[in-house]
PyMOL Python script that loads the backbone (N, CA, C, O; Angstrom):
from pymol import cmd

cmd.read_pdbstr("""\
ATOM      1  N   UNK A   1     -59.688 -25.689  44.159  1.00  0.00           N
ATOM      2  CA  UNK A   1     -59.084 -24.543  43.509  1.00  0.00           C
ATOM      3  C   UNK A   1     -57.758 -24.973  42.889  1.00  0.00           C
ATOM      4  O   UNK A   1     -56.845 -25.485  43.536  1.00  0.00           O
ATOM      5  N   UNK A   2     -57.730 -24.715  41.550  1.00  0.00           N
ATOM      6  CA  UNK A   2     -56.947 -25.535  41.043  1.00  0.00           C
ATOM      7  C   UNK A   2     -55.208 -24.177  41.169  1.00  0.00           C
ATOM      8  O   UNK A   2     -55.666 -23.064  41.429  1.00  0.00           O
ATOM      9  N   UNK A   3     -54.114 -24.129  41.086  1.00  0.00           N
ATOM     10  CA  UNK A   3     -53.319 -22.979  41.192  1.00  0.00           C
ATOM     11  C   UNK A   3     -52.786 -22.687  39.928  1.00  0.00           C
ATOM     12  O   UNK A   3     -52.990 -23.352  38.912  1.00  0.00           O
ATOM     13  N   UNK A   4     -51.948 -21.458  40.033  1.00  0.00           N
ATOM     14  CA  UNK A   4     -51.271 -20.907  39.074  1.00  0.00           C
ATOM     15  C   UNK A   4     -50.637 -21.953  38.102  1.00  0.00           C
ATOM     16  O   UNK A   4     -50.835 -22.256  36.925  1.00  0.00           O
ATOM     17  N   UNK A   5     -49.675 -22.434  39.222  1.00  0.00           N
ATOM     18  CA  UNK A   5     -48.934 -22.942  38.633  1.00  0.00           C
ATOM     19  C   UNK A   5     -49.341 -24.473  38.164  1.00  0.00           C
ATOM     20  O   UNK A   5     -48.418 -25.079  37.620  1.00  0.00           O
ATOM     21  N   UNK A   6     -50.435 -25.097  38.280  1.00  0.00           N
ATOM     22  CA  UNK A   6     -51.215 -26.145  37.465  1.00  0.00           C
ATOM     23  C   UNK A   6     -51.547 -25.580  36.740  1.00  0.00           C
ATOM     24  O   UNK A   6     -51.401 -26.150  35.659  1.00  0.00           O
ATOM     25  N   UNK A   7     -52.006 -24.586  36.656  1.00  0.00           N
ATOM     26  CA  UNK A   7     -52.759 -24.201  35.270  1.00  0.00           C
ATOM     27  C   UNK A   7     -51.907 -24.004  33.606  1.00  0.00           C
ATOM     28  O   UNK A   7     -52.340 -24.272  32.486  1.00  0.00           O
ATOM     29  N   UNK A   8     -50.407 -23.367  34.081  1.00  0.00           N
ATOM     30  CA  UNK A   8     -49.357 -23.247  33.407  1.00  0.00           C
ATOM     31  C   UNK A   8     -49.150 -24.798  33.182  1.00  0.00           C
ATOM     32  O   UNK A   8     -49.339 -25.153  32.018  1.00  0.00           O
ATOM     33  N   UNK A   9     -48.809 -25.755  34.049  1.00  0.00           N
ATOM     34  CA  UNK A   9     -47.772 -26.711  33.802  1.00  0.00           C
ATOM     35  C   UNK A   9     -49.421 -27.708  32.429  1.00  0.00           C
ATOM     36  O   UNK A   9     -49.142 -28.334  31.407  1.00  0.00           O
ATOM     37  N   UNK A  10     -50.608 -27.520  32.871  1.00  0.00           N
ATOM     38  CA  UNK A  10     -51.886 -27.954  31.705  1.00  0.00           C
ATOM     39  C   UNK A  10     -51.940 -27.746  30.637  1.00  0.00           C
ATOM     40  O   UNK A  10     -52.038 -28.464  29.642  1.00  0.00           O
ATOM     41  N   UNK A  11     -51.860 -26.441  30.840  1.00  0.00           N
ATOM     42  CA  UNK A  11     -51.799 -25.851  29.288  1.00  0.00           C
ATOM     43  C   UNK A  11     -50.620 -25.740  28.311  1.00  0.00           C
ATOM     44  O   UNK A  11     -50.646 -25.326  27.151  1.00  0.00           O
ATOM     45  N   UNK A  12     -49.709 -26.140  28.938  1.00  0.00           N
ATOM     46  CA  UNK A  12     -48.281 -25.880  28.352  1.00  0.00           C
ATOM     47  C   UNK A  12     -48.332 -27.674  28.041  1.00  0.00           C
ATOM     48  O   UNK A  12     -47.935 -27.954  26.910  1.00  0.00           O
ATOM     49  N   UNK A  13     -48.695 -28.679  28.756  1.00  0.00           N
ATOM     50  CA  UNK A  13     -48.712 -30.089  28.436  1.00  0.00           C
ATOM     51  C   UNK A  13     -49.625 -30.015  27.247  1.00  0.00           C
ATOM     52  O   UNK A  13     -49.249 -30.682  26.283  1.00  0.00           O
ATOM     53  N   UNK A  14     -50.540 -29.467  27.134  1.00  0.00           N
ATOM     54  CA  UNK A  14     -51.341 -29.628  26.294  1.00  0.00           C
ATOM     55  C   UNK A  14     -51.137 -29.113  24.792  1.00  0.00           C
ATOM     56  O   UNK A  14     -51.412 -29.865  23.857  1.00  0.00           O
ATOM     57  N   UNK A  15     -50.655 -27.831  24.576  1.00  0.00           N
ATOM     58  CA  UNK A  15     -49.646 -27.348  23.688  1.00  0.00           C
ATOM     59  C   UNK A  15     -48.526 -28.305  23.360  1.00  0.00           C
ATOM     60  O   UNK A  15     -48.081 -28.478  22.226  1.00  0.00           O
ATOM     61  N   UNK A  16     -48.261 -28.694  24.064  1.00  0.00           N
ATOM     62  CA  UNK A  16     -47.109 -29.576  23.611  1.00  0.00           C
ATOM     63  C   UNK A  16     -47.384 -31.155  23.040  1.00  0.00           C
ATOM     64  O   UNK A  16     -46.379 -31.449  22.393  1.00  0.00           O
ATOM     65  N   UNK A  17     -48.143 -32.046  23.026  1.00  0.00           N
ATOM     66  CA  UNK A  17     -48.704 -32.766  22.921  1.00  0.00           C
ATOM     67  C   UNK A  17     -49.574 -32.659  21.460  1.00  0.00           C
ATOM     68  O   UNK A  17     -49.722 -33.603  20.684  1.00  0.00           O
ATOM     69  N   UNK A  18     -50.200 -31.067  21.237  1.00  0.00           N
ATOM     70  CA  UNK A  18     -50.715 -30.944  19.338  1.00  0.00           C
ATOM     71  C   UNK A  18     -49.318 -30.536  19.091  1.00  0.00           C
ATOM     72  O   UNK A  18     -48.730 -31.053  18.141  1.00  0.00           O
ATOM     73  N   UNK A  19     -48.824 -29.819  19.706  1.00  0.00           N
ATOM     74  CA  UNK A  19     -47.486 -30.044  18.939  1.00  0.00           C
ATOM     75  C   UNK A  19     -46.497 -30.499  18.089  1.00  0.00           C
ATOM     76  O   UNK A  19     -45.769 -29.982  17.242  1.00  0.00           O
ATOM     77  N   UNK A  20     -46.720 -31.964  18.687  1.00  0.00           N
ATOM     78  CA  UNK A  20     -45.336 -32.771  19.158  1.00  0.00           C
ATOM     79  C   UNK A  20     -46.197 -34.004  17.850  1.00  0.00           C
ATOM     80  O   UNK A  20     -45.632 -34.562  16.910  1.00  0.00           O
ATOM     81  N   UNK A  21     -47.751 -34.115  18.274  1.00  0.00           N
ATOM     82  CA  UNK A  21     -48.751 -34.849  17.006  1.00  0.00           C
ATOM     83  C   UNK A  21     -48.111 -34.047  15.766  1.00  0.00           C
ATOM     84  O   UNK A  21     -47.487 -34.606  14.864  1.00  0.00           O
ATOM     85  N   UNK A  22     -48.313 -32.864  15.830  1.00  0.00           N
ATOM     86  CA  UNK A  22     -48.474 -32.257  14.274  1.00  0.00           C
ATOM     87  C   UNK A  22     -47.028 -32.499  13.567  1.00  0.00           C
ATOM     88  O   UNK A  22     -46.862 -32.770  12.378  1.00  0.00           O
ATOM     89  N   UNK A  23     -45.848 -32.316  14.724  1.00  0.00           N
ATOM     90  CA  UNK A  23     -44.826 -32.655  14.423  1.00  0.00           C
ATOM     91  C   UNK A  23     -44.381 -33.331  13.630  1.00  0.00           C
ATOM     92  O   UNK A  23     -43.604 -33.231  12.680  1.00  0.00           O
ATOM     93  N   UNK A  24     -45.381 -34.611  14.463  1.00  0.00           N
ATOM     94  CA  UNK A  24     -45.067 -36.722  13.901  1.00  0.00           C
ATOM     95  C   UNK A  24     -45.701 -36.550  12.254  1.00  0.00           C
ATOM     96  O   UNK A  24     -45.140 -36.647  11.162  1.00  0.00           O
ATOM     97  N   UNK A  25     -47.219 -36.232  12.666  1.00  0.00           N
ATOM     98  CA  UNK A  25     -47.633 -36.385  11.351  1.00  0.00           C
ATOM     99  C   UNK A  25     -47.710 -35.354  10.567  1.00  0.00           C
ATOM    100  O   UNK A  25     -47.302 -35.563   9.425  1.00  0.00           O
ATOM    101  N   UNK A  26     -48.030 -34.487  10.756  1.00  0.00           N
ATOM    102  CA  UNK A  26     -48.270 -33.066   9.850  1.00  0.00           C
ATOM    103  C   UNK A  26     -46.825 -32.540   9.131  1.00  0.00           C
ATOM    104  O   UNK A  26     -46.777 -31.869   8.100  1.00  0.00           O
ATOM    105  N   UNK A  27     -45.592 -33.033   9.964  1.00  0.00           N
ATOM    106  CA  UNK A  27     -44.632 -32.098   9.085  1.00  0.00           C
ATOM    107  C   UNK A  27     -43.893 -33.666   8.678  1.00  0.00           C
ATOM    108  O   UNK A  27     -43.069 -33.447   7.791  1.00  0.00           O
ATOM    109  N   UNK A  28     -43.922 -35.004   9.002  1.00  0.00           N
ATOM    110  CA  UNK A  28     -43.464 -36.087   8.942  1.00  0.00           C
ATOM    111  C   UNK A  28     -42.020 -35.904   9.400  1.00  0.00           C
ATOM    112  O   UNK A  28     -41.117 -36.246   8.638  1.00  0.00           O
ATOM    113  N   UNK A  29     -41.747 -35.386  10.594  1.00  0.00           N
ATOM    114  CA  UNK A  29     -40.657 -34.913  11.313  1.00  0.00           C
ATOM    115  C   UNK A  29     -40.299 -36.104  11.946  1.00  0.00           C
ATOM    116  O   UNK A  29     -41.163 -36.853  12.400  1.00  0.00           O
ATOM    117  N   UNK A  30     -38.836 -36.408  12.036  1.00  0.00           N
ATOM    118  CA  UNK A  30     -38.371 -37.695  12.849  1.00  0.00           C
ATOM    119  C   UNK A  30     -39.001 -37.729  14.510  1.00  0.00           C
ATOM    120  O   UNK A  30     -39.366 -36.713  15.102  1.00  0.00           O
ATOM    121  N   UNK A  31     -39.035 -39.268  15.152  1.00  0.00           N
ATOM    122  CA  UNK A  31     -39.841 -39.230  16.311  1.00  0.00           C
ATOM    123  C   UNK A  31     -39.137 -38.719  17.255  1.00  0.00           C
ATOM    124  O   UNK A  31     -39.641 -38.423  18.338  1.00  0.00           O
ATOM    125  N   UNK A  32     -37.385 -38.476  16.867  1.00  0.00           N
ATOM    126  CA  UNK A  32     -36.526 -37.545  18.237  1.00  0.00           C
ATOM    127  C   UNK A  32     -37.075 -36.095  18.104  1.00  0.00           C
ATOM    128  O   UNK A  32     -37.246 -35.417  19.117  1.00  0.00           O
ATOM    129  N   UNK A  33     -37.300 -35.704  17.092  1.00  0.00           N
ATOM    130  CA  UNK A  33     -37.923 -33.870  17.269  1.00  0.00           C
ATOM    131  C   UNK A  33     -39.325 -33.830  17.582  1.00  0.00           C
ATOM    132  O   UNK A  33     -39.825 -32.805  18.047  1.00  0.00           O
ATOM    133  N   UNK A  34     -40.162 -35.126  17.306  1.00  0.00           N
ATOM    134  CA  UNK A  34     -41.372 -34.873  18.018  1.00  0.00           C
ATOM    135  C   UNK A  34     -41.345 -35.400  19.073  1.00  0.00           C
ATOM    136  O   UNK A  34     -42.542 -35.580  19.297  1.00  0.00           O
ATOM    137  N   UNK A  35     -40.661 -35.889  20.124  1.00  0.00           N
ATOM    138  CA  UNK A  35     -40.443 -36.035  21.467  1.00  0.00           C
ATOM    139  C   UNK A  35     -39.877 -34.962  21.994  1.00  0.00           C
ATOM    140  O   UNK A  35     -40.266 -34.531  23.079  1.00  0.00           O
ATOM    141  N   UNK A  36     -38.893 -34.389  21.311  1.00  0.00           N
ATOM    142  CA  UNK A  36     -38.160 -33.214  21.724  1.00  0.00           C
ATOM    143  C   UNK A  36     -39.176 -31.899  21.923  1.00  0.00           C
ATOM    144  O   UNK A  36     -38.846 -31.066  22.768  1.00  0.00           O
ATOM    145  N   UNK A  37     -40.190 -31.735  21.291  1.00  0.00           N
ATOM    146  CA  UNK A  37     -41.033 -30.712  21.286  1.00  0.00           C
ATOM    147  C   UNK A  37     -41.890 -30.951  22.147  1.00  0.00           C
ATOM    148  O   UNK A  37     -42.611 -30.023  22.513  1.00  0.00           O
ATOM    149  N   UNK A  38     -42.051 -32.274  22.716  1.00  0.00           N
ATOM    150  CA  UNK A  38     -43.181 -32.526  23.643  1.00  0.00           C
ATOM    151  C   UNK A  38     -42.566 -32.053  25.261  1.00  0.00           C
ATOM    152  O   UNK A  38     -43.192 -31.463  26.142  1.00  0.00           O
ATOM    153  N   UNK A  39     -40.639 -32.702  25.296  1.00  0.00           N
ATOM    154  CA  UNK A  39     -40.274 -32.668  26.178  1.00  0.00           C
ATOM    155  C   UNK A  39     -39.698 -31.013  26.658  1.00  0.00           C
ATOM    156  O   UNK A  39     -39.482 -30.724  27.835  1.00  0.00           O
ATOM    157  N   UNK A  40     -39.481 -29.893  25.320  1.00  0.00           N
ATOM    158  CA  UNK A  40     -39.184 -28.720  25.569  1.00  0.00           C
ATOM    159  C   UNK A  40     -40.604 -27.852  26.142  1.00  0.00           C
ATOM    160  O   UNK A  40     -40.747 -26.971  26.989  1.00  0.00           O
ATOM    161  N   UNK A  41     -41.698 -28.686  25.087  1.00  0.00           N
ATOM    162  CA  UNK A  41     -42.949 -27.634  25.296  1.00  0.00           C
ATOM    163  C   UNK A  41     -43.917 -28.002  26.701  1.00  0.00           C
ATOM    164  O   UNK A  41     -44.628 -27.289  27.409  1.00  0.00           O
ATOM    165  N   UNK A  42     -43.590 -29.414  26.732  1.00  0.00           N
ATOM    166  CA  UNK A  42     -44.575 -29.948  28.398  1.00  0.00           C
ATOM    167  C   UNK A  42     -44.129 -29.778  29.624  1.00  0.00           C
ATOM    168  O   UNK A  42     -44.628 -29.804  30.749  1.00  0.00           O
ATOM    169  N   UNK A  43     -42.909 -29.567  29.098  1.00  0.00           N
ATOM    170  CA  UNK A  43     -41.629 -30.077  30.725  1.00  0.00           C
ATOM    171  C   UNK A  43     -40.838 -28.966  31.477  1.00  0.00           C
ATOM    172  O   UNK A  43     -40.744 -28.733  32.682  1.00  0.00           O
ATOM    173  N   UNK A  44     -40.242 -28.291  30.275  1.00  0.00           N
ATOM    174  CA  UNK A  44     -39.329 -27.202  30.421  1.00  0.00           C
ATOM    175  C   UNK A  44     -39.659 -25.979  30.408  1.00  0.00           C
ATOM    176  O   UNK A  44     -39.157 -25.112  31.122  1.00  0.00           O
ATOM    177  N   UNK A  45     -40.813 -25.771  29.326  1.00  0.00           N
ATOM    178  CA  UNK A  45     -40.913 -24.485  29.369  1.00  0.00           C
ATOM    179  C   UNK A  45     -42.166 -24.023  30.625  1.00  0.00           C
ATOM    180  O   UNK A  45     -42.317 -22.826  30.870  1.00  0.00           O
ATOM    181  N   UNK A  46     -42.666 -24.648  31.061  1.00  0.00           N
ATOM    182  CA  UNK A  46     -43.896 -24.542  32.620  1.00  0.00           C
ATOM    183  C   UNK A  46     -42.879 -24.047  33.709  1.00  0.00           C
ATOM    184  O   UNK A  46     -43.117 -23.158  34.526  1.00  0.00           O
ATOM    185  N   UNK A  47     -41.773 -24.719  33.605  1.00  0.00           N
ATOM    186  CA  UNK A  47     -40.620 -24.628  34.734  1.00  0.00           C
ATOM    187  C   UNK A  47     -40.200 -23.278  34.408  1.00  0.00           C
ATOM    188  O   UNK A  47     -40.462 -22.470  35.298  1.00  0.00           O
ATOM    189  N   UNK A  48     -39.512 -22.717  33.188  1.00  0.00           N
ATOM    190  CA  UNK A  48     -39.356 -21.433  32.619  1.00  0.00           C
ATOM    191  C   UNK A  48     -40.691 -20.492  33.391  1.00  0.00           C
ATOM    192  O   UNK A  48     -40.555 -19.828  34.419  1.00  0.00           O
ATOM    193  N   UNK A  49     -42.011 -20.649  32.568  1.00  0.00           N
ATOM    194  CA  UNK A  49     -42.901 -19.592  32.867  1.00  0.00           C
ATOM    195  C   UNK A  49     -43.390 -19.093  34.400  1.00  0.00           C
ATOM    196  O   UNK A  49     -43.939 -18.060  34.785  1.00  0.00           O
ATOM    197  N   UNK A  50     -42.865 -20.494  35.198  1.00  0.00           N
ATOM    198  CA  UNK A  50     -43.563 -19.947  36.463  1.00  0.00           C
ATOM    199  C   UNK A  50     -42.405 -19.640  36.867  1.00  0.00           C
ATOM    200  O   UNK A  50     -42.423 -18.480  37.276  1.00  0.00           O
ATOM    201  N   UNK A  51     -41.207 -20.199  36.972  1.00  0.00           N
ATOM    202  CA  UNK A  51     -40.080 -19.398  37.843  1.00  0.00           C
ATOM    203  C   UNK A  51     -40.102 -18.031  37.200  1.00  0.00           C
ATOM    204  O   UNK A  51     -39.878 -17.110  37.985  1.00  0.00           O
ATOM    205  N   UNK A  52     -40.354 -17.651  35.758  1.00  0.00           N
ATOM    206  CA  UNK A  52     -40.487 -16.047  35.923  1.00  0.00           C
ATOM    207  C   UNK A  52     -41.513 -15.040  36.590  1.00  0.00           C
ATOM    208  O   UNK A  52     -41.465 -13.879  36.995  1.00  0.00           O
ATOM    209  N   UNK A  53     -42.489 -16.071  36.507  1.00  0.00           N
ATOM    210  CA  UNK A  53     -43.683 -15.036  37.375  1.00  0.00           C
ATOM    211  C   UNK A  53     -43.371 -15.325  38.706  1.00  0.00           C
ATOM    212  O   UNK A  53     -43.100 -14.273  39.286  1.00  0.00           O
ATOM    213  N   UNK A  54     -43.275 -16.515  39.603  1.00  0.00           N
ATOM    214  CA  UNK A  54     -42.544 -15.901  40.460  1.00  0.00           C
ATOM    215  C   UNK A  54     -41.619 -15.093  40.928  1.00  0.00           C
ATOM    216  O   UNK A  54     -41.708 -14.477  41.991  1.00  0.00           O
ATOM    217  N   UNK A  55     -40.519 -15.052  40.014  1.00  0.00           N
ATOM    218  CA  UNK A  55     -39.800 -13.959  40.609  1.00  0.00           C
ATOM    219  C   UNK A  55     -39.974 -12.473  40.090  1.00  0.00           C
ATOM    220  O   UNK A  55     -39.160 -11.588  40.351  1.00  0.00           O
ATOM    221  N   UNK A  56     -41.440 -12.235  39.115  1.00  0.00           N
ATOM    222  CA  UNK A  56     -41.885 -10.464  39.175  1.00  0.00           C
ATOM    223  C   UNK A  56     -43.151 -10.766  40.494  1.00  0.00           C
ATOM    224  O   UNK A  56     -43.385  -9.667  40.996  1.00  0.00           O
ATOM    225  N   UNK A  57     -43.769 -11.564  40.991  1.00  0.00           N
ATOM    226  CA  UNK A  57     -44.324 -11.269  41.702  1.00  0.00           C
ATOM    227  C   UNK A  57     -43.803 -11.125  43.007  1.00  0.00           C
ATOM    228  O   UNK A  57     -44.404 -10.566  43.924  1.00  0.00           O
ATOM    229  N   UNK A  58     -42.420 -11.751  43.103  1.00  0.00           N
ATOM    230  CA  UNK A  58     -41.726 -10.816  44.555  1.00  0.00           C
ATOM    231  C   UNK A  58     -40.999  -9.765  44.492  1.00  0.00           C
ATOM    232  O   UNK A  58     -40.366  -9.315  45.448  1.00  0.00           O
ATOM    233  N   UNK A  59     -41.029  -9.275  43.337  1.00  0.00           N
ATOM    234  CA  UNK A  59     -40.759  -8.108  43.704  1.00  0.00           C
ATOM    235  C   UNK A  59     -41.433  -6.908  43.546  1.00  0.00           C
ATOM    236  O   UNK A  59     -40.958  -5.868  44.004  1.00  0.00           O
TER     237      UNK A  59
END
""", "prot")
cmd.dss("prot")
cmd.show_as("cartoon", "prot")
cmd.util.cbc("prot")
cmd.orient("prot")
């Protein structure tokens, strides 16, 4: 049984990753903003989404 919060931190890696590609090649964006999008969209924002659902689900 895989949990909540894997499922967030997957799908948010995974988003981030076409991202962070489309970034490199699709907008020909320097490789610091397509790292930066990989590292805001894979890393940071999973940490964001579950500390908020944890804290509406205690209360």
């Amino acid at each position: 049984m895989v949990s909540r919060k894997n499922e967030v931190v997957l799908v948010c890696a995974m988003i981030g990753t076409v991202l962070a590609f489309l970034a490199a090649d699709g907008l020909d964006a320097p490789p610091g903003i397509a790292s930066s999008v990989l590292v805001f969209v894979g890393a940071i924002l999973p940490m964001v989404i579950n500390n908020y659902l944890d804290a509406s689900s205690d209360s």
